[in-house]
N, C-alpha and C positions, 0 to 999 in steps of 0.2 A: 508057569508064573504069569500072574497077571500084571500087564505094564498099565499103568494108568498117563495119561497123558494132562501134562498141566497145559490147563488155558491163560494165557497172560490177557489182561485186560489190558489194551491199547485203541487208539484212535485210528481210524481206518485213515487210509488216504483222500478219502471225498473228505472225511470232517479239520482235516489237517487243510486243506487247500481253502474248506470255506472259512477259517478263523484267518488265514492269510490274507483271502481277498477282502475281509469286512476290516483285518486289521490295515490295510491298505487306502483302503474308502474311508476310515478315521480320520490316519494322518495323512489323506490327503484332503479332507475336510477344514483337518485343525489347520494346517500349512495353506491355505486357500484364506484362512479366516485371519490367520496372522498378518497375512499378505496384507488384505486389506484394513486391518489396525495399523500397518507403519505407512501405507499411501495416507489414510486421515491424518494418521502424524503428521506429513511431511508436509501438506496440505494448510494444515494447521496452524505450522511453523512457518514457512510462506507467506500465510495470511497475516500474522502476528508479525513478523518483519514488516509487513508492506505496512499497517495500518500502525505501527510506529513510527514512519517514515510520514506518514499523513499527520501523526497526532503532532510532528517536530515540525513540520511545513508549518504547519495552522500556527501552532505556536509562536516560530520566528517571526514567520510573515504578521501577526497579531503586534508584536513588539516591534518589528521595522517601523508598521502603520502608526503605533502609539506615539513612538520616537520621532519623526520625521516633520519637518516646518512644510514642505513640499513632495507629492506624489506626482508622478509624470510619466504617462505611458506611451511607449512609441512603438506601432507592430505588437511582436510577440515580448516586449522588455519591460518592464517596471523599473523606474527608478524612485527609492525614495534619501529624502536629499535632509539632511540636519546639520547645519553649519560647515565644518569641512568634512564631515561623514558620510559615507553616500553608500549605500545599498543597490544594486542590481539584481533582479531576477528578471531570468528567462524563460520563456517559454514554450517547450517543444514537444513533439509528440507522444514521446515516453518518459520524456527526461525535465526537471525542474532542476535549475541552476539556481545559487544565491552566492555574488562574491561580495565579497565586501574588504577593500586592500588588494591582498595579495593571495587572500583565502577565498577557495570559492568551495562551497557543498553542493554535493549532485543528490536531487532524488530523483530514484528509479520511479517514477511514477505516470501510468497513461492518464493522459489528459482530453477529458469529454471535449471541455469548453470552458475556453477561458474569455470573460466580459469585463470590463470598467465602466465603473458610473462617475458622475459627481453629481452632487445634489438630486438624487435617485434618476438622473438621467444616465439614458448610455454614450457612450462615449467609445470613438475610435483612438482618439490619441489626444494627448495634450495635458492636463490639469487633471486629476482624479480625486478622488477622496473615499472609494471603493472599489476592491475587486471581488469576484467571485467565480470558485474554479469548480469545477464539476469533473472529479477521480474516479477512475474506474479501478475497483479491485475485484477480481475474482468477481466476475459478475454480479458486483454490489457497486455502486455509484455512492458517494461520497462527494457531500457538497463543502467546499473552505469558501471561508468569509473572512475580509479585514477591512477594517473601515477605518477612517479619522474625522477630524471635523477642526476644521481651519477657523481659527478669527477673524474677524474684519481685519484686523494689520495686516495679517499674513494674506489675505488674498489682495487688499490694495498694494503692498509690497511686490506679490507677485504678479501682479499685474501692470503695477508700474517699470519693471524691469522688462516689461514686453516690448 
């Protein structure tokens, strides 16, 4: 009797190991790649916090300036002053303070350089009528400005109570 022997078609072991290893170098391509879509995320997100935090500074500090009969800087402090209202910011190396009462808001924010002028002069301390901050995020610089512009009353007044 003749036996015939059946052939099974199957995959050898060399071609089983190299779908392993290419299936390997895939996902560790695709898992590499994801990697770096959630650091841009979070990067992103970061950045988008910090430069909310700028857009609110710029803002306040815009309306403190608008509002204010008197500006007066002393060191690293801003006061601006309207009847019995009084606004304080400070200014420190990472951190911008603004109280006002009993409230005070912190930003996290590095601080290039902070200058005062009046009447486009600079100015170390005293009377102002402009500041301007230079922020640093994420290796992008961000300049804030706030200006006002006093009356003749209000600087004879202020000047008279010298």
């Amino acid at each position: 009797m003749l036996t015939r022997t059946l052939r099974l078609r199957s995959f050898t072991l060399v071609e089983l190991m190299l779908a392993l290893v290419l299936s390997a170098l895939i996902f560790g391509m695709a898992y590499a790649g994801l990697r770096i879509v959630q650091q841009q995320q979070q990067l992103f997100q970061q950045k988008a916090q910090i430069l909310g935090q700028v857009s609110t500074l710029q803002t306040v500090l815009i309306r403190d300036f608008d509002r204010a009969s008197s500006i007066t800087a002393v060191d690293n402090r801003v006061q601006c002053t309207q009847q019995a209202r009084m606004v304080e910011y400070h200014w420190l190396d990472s951190v911008v303070t603004r109280q006002q009462g009993e409230v005070t808001d912190t930003f996290q924010l590095p601080l290039l350089s902070v200058d005062y002028y009046f009447q486009a002069q600079p100015q170390q301390a005293g009377l102002i009528d402009e500041v301007a901050l230079a922020v640093v995020v994420l290796k992008d610089t961000f300049h804030l400005q706030a200006a006002t512009t006093y009356s003749a009353g209000q600087l004879l007044l202020r000047t008279s109570h010298k």
